[in-house]
PDBQT receptor file of N, H, CA, C and O in Angstrom, charges set to zero:
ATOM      1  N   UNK A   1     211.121 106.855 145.976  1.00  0.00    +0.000 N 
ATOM      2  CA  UNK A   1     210.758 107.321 144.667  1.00  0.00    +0.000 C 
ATOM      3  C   UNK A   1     209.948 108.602 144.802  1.00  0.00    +0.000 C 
ATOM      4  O   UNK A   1     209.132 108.609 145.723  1.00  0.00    +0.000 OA
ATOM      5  N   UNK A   2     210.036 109.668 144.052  1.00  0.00    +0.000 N 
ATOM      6  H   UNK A   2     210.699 109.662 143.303  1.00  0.00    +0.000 HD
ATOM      7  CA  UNK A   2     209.614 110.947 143.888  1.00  0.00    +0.000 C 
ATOM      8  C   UNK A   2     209.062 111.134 142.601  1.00  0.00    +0.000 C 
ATOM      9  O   UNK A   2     209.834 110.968 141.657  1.00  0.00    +0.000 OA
ATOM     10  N   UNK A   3     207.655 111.507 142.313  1.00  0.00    +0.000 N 
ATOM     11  H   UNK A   3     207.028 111.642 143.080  1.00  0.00    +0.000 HD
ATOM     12  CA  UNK A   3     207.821 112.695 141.378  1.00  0.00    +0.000 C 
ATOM     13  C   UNK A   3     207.314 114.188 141.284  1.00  0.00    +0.000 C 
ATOM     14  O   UNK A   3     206.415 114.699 141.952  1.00  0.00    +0.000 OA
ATOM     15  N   UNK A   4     207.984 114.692 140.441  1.00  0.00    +0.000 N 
ATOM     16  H   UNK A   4     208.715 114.277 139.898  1.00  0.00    +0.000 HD
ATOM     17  CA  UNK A   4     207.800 116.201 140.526  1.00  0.00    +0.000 C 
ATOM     18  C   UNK A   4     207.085 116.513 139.271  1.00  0.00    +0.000 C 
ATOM     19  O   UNK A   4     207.418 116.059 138.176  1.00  0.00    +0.000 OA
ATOM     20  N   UNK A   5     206.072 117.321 139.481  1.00  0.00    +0.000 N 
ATOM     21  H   UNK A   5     205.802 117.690 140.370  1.00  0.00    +0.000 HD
ATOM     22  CA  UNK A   5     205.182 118.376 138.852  1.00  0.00    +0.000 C 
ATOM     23  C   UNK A   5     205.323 119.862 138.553  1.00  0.00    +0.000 C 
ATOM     24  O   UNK A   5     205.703 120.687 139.384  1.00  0.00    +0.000 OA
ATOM     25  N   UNK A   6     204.924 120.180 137.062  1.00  0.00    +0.000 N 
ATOM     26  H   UNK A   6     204.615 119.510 136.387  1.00  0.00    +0.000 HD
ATOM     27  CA  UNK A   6     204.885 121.825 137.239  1.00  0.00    +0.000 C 
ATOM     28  C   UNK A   6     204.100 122.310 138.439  1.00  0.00    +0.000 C 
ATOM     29  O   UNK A   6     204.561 123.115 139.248  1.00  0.00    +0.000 OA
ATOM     30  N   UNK A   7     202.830 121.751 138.517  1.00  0.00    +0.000 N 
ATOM     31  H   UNK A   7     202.456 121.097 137.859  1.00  0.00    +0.000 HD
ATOM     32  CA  UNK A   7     202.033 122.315 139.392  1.00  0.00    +0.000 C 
ATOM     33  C   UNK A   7     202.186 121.876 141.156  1.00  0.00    +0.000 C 
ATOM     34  O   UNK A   7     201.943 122.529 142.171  1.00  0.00    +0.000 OA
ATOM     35  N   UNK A   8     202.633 120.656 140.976  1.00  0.00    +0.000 N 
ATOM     36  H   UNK A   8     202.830 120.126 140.152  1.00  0.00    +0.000 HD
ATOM     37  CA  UNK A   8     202.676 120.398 142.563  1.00  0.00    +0.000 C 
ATOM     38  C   UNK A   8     203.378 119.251 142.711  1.00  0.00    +0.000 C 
ATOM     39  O   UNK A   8     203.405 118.371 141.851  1.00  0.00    +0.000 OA
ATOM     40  N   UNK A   9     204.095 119.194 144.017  1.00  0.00    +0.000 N 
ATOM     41  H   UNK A   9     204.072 119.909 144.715  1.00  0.00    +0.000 HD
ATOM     42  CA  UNK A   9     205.114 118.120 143.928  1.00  0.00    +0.000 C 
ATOM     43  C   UNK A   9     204.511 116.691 144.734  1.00  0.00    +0.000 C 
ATOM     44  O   UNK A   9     203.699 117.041 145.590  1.00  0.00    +0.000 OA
ATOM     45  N   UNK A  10     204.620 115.763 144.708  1.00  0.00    +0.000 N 
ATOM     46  H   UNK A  10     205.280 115.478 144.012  1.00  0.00    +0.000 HD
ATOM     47  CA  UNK A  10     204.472 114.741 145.519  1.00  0.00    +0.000 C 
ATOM     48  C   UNK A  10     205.483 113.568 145.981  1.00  0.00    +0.000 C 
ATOM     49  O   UNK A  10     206.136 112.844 145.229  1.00  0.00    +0.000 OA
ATOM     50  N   UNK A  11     205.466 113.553 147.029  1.00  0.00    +0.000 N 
ATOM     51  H   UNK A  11     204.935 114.140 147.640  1.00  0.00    +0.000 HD
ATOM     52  CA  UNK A  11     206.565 112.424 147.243  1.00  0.00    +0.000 C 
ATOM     53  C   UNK A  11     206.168 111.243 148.196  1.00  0.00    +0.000 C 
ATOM     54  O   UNK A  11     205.703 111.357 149.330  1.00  0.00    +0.000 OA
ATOM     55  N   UNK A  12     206.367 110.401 147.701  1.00  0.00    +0.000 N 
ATOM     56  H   UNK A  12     206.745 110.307 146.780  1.00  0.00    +0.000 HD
ATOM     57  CA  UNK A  12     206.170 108.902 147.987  1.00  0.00    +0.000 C 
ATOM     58  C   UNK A  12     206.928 108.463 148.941  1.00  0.00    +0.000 C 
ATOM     59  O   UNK A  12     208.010 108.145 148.448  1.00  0.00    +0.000 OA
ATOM     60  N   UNK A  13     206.895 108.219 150.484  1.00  0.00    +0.000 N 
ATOM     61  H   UNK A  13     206.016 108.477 150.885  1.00  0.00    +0.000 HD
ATOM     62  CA  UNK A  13     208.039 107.854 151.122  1.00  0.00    +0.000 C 
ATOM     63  C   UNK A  13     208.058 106.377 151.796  1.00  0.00    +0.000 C 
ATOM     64  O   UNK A  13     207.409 106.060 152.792  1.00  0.00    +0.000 OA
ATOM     65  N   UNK A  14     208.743 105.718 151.216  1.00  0.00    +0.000 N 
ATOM     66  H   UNK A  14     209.271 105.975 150.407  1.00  0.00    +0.000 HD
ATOM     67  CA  UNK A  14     208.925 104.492 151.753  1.00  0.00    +0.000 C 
ATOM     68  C   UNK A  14     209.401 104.089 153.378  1.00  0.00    +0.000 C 
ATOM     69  O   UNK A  14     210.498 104.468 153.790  1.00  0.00    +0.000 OA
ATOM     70  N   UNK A  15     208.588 103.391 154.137  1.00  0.00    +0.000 N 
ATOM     71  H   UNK A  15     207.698 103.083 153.802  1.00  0.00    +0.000 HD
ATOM     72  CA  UNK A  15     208.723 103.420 155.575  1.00  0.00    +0.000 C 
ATOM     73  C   UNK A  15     210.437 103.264 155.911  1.00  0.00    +0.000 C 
ATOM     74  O   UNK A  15     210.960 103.601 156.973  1.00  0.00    +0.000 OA
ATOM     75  N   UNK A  16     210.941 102.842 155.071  1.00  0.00    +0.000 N 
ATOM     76  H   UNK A  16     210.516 102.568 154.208  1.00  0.00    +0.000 HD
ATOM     77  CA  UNK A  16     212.517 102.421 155.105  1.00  0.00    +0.000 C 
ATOM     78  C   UNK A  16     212.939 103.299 154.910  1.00  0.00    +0.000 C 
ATOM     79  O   UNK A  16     213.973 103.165 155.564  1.00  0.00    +0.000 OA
ATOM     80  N   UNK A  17     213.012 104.395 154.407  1.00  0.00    +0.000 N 
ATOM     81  H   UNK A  17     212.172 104.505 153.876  1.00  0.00    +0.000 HD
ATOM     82  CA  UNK A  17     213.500 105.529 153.990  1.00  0.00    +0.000 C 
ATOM     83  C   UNK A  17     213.469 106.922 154.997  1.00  0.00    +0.000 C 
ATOM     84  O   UNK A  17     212.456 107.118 155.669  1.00  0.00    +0.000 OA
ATOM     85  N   UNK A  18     214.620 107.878 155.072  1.00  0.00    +0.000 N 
ATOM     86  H   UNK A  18     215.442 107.719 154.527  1.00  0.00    +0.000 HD
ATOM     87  CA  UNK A  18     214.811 108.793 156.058  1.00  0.00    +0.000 C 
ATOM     88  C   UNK A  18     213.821 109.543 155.320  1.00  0.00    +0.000 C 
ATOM     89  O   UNK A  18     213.908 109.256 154.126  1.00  0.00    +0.000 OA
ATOM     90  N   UNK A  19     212.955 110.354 155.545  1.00  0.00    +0.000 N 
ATOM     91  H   UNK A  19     212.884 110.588 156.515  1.00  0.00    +0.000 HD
ATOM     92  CA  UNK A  19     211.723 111.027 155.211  1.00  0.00    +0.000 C 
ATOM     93  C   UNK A  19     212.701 112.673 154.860  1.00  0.00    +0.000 C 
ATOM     94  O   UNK A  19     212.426 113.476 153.968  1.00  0.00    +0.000 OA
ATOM     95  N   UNK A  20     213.995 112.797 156.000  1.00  0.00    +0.000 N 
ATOM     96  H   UNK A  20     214.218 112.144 156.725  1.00  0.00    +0.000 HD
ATOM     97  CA  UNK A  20     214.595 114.179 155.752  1.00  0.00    +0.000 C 
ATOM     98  C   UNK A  20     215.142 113.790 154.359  1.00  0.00    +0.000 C 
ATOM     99  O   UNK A  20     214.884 114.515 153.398  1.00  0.00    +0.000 OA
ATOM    100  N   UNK A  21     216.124 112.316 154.170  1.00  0.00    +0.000 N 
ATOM    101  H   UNK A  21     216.333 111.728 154.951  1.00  0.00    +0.000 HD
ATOM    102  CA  UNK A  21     216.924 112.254 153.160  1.00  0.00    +0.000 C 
ATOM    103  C   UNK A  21     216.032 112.384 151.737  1.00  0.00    +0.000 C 
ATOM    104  O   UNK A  21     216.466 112.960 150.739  1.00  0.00    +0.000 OA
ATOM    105  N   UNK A  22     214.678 111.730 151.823  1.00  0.00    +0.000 N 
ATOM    106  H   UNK A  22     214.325 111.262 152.633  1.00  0.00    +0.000 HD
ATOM    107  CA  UNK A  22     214.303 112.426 150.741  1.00  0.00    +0.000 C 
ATOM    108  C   UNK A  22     213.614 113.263 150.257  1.00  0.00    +0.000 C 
ATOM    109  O   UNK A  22     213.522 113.234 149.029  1.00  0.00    +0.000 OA
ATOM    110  N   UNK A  23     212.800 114.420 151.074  1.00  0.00    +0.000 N 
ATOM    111  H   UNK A  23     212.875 114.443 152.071  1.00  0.00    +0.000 HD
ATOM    112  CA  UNK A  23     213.356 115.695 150.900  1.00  0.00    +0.000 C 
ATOM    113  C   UNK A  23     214.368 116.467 150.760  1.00  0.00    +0.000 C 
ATOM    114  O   UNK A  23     214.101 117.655 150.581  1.00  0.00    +0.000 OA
ATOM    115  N   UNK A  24     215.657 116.106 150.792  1.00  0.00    +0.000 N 
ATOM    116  H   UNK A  24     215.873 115.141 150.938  1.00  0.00    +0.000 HD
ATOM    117  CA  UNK A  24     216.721 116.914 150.428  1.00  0.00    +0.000 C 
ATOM    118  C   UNK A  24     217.053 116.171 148.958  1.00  0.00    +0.000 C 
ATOM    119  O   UNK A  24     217.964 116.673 148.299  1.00  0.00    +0.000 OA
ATOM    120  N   UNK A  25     216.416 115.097 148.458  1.00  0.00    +0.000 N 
ATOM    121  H   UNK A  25     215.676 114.689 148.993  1.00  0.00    +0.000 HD
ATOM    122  CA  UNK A  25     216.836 114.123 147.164  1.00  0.00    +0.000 C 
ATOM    123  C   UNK A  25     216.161 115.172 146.307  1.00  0.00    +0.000 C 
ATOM    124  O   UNK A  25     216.702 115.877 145.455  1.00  0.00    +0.000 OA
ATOM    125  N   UNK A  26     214.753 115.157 146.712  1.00  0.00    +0.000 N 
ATOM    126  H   UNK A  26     214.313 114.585 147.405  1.00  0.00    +0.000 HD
ATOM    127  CA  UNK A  26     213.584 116.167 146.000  1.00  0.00    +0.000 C 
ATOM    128  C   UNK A  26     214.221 117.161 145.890  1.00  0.00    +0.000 C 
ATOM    129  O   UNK A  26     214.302 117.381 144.682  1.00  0.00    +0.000 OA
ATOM    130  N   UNK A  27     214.864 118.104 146.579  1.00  0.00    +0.000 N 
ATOM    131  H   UNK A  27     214.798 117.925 147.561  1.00  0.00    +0.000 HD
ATOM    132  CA  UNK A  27     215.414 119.605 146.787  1.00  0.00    +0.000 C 
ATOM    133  C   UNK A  27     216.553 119.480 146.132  1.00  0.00    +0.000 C 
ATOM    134  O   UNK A  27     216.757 120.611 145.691  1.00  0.00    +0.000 OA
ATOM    135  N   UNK A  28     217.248 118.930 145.866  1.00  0.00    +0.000 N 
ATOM    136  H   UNK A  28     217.082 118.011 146.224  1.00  0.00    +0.000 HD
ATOM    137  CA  UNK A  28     218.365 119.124 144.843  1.00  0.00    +0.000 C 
ATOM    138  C   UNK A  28     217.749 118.811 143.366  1.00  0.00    +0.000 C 
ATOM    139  O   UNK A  28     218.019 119.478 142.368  1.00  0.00    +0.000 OA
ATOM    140  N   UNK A  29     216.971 117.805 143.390  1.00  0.00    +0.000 N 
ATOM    141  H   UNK A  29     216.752 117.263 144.201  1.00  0.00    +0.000 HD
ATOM    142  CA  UNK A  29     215.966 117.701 141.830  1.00  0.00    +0.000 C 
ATOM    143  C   UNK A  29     215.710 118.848 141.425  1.00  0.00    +0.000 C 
ATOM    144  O   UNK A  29     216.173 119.381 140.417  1.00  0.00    +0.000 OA
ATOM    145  N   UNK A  30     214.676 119.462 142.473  1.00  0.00    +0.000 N 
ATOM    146  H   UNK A  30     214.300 119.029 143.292  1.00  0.00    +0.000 HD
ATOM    147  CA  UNK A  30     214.269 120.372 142.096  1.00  0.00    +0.000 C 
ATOM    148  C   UNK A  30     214.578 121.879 141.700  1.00  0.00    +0.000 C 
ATOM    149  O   UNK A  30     213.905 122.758 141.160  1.00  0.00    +0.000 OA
ATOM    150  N   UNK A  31     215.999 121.807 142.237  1.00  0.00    +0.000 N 
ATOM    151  H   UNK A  31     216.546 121.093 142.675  1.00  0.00    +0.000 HD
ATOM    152  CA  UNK A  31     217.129 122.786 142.088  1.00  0.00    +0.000 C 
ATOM    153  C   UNK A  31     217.581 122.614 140.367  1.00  0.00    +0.000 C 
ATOM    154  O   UNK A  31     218.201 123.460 139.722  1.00  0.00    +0.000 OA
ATOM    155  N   UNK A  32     217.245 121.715 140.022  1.00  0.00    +0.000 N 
ATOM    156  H   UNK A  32     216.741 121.028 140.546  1.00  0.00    +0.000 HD
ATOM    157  CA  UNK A  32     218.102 120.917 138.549  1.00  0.00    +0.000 C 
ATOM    158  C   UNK A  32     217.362 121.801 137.872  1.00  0.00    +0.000 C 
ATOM    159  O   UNK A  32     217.824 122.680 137.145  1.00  0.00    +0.000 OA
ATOM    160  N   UNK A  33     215.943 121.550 138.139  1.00  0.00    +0.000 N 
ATOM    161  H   UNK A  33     215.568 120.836 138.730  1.00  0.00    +0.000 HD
ATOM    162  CA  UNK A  33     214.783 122.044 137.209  1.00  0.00    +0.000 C 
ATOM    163  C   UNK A  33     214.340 123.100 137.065  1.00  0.00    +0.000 C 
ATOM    164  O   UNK A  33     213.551 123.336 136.150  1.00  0.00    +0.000 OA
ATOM    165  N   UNK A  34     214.822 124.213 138.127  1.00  0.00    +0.000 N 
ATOM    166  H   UNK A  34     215.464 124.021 138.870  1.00  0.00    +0.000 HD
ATOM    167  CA  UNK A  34     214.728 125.514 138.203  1.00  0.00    +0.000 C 
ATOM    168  C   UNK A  34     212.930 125.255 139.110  1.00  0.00    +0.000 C 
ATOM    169  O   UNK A  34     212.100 126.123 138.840  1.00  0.00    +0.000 OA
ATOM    170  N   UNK A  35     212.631 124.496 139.759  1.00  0.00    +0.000 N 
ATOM    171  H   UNK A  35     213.305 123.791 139.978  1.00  0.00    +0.000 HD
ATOM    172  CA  UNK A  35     211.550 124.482 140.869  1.00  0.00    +0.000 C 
ATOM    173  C   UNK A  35     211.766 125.011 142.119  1.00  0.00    +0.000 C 
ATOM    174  O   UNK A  35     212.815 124.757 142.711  1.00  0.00    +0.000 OA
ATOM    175  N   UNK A  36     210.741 125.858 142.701  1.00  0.00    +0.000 N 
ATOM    176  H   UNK A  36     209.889 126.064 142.220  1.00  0.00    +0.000 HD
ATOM    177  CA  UNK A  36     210.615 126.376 143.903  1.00  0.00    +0.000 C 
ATOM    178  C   UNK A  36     210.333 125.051 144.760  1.00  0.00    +0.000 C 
ATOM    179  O   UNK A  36     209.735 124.126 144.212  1.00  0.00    +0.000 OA
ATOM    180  N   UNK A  37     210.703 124.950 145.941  1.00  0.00    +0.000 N 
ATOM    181  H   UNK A  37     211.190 125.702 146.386  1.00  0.00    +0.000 HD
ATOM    182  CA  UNK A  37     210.715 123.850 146.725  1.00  0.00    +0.000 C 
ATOM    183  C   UNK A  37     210.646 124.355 148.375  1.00  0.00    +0.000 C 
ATOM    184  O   UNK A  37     211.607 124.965 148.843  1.00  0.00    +0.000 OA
ATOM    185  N   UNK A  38     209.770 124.136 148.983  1.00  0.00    +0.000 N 
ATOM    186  H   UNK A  38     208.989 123.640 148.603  1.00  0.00    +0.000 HD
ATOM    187  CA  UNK A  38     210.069 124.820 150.515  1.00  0.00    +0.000 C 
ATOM    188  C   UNK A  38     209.252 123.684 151.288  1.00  0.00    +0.000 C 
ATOM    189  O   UNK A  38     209.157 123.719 152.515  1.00  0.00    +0.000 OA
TER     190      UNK A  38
């Protein structure tokens, strides 16, 4: 689970979870929203 902010992003990563896969989940979100993401 992720959420994203105007001001700053945070992401929640579940030990089960590929830490790359969701940064790239975030990075396409954030592509949706017109957010800078690096």
């Amino acid at each position: 689970m992720y959420y994203a902010g105007i001001r700053k992003i945070n992401i929640v990563v579940d030990d089960e979870v590929d830490k790359s896969q969701v940064v790239s989940c975030c990075y396409d979100f954030c592509k949706e929203i017109n957010l800078d993401f690096e």
